[in-house]
ZAKE-586023 format. One record per atom (N, C-alpha, C, O): atom name; x, y, z. Coordinates in nm, 2 decimals. Example, Ala and Ser with C-alpha at 12.3 -4.5 7.8 and 13.67 -1.06 7.14 Angstrom:
2
atomo|X|Y|Z
N|1.32|-0.57|0.78
CA|1.23|-0.45|0.78
C|1.32|-0.33|0.78
O|1.42|-0.33|0.85
N|1.28|-0.22|0.71
CA|1.37|-0.11|0.71
C|1.29|0.00|0.79
O|1.34|0.11|0.80
END
This chain:
105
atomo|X|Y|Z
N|3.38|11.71|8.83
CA|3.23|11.73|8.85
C|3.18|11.61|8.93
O|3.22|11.49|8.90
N|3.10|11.63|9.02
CA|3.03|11.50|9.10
C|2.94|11.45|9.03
O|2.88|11.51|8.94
N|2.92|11.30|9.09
CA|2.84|11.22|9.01
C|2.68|11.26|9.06
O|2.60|11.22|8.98
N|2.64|11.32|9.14
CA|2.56|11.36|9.20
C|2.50|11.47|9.05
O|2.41|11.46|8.97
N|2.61|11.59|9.09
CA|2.56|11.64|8.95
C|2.53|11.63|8.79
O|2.49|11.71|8.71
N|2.57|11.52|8.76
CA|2.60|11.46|8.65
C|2.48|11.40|8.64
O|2.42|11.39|8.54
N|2.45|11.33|8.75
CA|2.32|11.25|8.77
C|2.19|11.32|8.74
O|2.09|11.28|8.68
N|2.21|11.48|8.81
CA|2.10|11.51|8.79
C|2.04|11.59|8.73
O|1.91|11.60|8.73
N|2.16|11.68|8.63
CA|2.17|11.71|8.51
C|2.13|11.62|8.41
O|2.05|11.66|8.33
N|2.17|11.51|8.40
CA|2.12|11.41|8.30
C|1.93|11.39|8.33
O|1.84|11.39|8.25
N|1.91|11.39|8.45
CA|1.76|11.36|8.46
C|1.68|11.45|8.42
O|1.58|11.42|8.36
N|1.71|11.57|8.46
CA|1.68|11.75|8.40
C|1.69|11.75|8.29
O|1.61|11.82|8.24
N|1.77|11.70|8.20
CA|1.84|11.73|8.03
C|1.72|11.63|8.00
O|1.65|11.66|7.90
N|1.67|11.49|8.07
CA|1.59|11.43|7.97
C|1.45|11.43|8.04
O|1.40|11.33|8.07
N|1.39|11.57|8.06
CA|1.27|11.61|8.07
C|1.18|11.54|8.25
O|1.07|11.51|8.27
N|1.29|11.54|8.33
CA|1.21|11.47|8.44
C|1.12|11.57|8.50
O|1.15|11.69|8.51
N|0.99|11.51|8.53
CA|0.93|11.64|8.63
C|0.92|11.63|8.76
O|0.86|11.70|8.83
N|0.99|11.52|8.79
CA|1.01|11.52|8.96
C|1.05|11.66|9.02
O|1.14|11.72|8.97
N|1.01|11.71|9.10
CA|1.08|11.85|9.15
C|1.18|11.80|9.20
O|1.29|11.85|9.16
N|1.18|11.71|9.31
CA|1.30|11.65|9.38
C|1.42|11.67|9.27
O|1.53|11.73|9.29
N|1.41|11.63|9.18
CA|1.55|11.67|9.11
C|1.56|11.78|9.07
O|1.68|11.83|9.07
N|1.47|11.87|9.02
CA|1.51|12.04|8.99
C|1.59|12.06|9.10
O|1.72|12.08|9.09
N|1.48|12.08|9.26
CA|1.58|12.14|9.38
C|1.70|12.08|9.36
O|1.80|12.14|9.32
N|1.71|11.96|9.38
CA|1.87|11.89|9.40
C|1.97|11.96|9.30
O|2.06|12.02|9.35
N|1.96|11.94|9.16
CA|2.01|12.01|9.07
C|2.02|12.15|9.10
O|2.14|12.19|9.10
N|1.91|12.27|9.13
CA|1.97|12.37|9.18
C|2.09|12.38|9.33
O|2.21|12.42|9.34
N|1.99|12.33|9.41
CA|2.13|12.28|9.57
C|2.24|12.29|9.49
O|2.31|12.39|9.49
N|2.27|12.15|9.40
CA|2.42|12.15|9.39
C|2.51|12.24|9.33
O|2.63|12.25|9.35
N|2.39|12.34|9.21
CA|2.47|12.46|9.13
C|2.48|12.56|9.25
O|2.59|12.61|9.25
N|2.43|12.58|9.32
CA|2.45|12.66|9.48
C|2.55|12.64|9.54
O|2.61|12.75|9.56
N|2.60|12.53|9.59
CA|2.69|12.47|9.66
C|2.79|12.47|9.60
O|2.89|12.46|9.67
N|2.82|12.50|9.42
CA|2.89|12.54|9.37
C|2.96|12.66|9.35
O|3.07|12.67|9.29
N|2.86|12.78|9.41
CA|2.88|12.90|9.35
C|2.86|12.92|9.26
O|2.94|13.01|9.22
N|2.76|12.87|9.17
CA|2.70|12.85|9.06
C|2.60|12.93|9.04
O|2.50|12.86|9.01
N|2.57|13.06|9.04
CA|2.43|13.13|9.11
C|2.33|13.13|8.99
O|2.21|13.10|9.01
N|2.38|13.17|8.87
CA|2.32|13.19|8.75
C|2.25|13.10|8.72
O|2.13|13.11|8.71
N|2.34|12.96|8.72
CA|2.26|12.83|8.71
C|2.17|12.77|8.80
O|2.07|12.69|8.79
N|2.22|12.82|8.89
CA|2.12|12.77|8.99
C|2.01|12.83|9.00
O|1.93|12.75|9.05
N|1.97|12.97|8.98
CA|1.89|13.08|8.98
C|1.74|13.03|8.82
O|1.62|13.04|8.81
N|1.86|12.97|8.73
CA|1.77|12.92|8.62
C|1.69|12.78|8.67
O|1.57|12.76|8.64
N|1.76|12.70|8.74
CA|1.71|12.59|8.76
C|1.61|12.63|8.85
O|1.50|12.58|8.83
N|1.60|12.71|8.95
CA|1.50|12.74|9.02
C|1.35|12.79|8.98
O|1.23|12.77|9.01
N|1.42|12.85|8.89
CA|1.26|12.94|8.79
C|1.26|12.85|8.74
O|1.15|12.80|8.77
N|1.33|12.77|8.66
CA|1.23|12.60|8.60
C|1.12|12.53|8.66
O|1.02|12.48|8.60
N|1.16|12.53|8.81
CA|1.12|12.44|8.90
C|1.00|12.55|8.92
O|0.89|12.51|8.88
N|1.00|12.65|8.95
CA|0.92|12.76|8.99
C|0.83|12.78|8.91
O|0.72|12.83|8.94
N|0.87|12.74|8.74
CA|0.73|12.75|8.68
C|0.67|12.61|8.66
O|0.57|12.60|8.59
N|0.73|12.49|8.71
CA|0.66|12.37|8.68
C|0.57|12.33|8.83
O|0.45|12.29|8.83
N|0.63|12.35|8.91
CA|0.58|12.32|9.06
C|0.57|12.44|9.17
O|0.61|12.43|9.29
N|0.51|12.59|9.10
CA|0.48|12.70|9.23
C|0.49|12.63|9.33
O|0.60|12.64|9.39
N|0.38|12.52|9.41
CA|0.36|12.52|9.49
C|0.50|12.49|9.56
O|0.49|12.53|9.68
N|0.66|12.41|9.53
CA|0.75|12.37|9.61
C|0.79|12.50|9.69
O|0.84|12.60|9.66
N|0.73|12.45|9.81
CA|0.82|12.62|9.88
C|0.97|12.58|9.96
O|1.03|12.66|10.03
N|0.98|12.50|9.94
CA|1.11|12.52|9.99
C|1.22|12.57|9.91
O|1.31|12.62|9.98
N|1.25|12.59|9.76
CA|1.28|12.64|9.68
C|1.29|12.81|9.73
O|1.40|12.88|9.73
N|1.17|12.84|9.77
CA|1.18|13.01|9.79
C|1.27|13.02|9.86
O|1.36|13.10|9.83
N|1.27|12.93|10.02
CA|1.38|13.00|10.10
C|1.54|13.00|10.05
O|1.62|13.09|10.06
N|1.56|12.86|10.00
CA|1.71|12.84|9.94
C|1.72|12.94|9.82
O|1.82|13.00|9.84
N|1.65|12.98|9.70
CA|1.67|13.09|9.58
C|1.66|13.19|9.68
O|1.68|13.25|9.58
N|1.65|13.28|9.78
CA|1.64|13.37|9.79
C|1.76|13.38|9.92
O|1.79|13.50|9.95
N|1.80|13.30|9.99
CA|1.92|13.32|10.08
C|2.04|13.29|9.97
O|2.15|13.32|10.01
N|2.05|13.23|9.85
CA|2.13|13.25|9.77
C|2.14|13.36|9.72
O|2.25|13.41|9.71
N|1.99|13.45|9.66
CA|2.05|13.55|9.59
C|2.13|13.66|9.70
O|2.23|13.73|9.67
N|2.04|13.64|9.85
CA|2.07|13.73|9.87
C|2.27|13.72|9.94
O|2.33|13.82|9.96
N|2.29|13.65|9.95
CA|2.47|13.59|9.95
C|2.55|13.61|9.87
O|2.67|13.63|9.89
N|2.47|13.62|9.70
CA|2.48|13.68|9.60
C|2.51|13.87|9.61
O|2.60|13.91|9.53
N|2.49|13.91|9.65
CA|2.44|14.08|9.69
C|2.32|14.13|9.57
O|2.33|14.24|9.50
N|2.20|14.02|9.55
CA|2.14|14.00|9.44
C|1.99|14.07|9.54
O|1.88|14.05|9.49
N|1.99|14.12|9.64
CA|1.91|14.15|9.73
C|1.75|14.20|9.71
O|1.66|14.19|9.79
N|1.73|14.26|9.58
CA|1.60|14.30|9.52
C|1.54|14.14|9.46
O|1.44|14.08|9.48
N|1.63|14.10|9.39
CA|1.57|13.98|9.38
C|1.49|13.82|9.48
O|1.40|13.73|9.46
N|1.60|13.85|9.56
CA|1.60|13.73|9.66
C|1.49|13.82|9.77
O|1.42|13.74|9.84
N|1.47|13.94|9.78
CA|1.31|13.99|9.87
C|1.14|13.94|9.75
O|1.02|13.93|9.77
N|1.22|13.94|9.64
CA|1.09|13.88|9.57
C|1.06|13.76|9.59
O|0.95|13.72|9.61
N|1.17|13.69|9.57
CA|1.13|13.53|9.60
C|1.12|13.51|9.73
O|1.06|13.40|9.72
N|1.13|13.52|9.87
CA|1.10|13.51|9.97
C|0.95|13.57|9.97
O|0.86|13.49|10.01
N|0.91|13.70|9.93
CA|0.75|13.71|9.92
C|0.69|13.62|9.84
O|0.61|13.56|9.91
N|0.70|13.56|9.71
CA|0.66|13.50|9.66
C|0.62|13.36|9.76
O|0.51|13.30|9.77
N|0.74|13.32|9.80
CA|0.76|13.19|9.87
C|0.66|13.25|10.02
O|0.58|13.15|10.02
N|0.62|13.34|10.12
CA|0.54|13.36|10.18
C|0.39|13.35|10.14
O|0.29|13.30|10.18
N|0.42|13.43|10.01
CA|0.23|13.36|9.98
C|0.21|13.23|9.95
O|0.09|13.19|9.97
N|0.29|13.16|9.91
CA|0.31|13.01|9.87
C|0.29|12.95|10.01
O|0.19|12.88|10.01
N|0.35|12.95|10.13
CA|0.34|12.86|10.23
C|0.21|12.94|10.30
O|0.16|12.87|10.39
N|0.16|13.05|10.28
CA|0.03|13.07|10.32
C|-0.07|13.00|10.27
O|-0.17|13.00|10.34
N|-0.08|12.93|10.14
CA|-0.17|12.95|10.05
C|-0.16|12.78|10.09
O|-0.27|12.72|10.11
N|-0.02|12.71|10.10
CA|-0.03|12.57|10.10
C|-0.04|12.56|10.28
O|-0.06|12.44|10.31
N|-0.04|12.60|10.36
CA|-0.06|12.59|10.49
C|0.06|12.57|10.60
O|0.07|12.60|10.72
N|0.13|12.53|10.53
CA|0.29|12.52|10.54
C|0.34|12.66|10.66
O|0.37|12.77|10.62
N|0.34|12.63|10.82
CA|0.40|12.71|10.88
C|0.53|12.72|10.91
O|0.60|12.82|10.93
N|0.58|12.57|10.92
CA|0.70|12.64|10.92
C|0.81|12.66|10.85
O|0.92|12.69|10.89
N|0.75|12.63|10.72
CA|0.81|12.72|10.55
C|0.77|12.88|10.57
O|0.82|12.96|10.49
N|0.68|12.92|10.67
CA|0.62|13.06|10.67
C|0.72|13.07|10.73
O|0.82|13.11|10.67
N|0.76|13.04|10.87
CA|0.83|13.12|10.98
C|0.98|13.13|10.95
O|1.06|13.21|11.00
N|1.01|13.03|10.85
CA|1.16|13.05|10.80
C|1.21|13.14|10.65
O|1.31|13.19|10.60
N|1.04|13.14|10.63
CA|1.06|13.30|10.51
C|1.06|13.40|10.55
O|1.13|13.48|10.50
N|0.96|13.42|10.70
CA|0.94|13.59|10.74
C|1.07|13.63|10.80
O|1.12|13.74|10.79
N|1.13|13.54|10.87
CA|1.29|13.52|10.93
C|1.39|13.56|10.83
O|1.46|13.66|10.86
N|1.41|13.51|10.71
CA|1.49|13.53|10.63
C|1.46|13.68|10.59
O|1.54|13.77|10.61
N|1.31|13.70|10.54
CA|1.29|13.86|10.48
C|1.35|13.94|10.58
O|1.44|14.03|10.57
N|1.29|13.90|10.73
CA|1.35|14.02|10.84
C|1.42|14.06|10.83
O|1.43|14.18|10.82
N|1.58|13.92|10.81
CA|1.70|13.95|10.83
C|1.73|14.04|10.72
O|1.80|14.13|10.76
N|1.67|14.03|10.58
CA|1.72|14.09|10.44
C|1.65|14.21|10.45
O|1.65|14.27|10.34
N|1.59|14.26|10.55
CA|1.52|14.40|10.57
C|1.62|14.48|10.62
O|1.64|14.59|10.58
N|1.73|14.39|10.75
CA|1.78|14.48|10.83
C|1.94|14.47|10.77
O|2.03|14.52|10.83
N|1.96|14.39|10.64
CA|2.09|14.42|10.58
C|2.07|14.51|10.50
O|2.16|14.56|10.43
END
């Protein structure tokens, strides 16, 4: 196990609310093929910090790599009203890209 993850599991285990360490902690369950966990770490993050949109596009190009594809079209919409709502274009232009692509798989 990397120290990276160890690191940031320990900061998640003792209540941090940085987002920066949710995402990271999810990333690395990702990078693991970790999807379940990483999927949880995301909805953590997702109910403490909606506004992180970068989260949407990484949970939902995982699920959809996953063949998890109903799910990961929700969180890319979700993550489109999110970068509408925070002003964030080109978190917009790399969600409607991703949904496209998950439209035409």
């Amino acid at each position: 196990m990397s120290k990276r993850l160890l690191f940031l599991e320990k900061m998640t285990r003792e209540g941090s609310t940085d987002p920066m360490a949710w995402y990271g902690l999810a990333m690395e369950y990702r990078s693991l093929s970790r999807t379940d966990e990483a999927l949880q770490t995301f909805t953590t993050l997702r109910t403490a910090n909606p506004d992180y949109v970068a989260m949407y596009l990484m949970c939902g190009q995982m699920l959809e790599q996953a063949g998890r594809t109903s799910e990961a079209r929700e969180w890319l919409l979700v993550g489109i009203d999110v970068a509408k709502k925070t002003r964030n274009s080109h978190a917009l232009s790399e969600l409607e890209s991703a949904l496209g692509t998950l439209a035409d798989a």
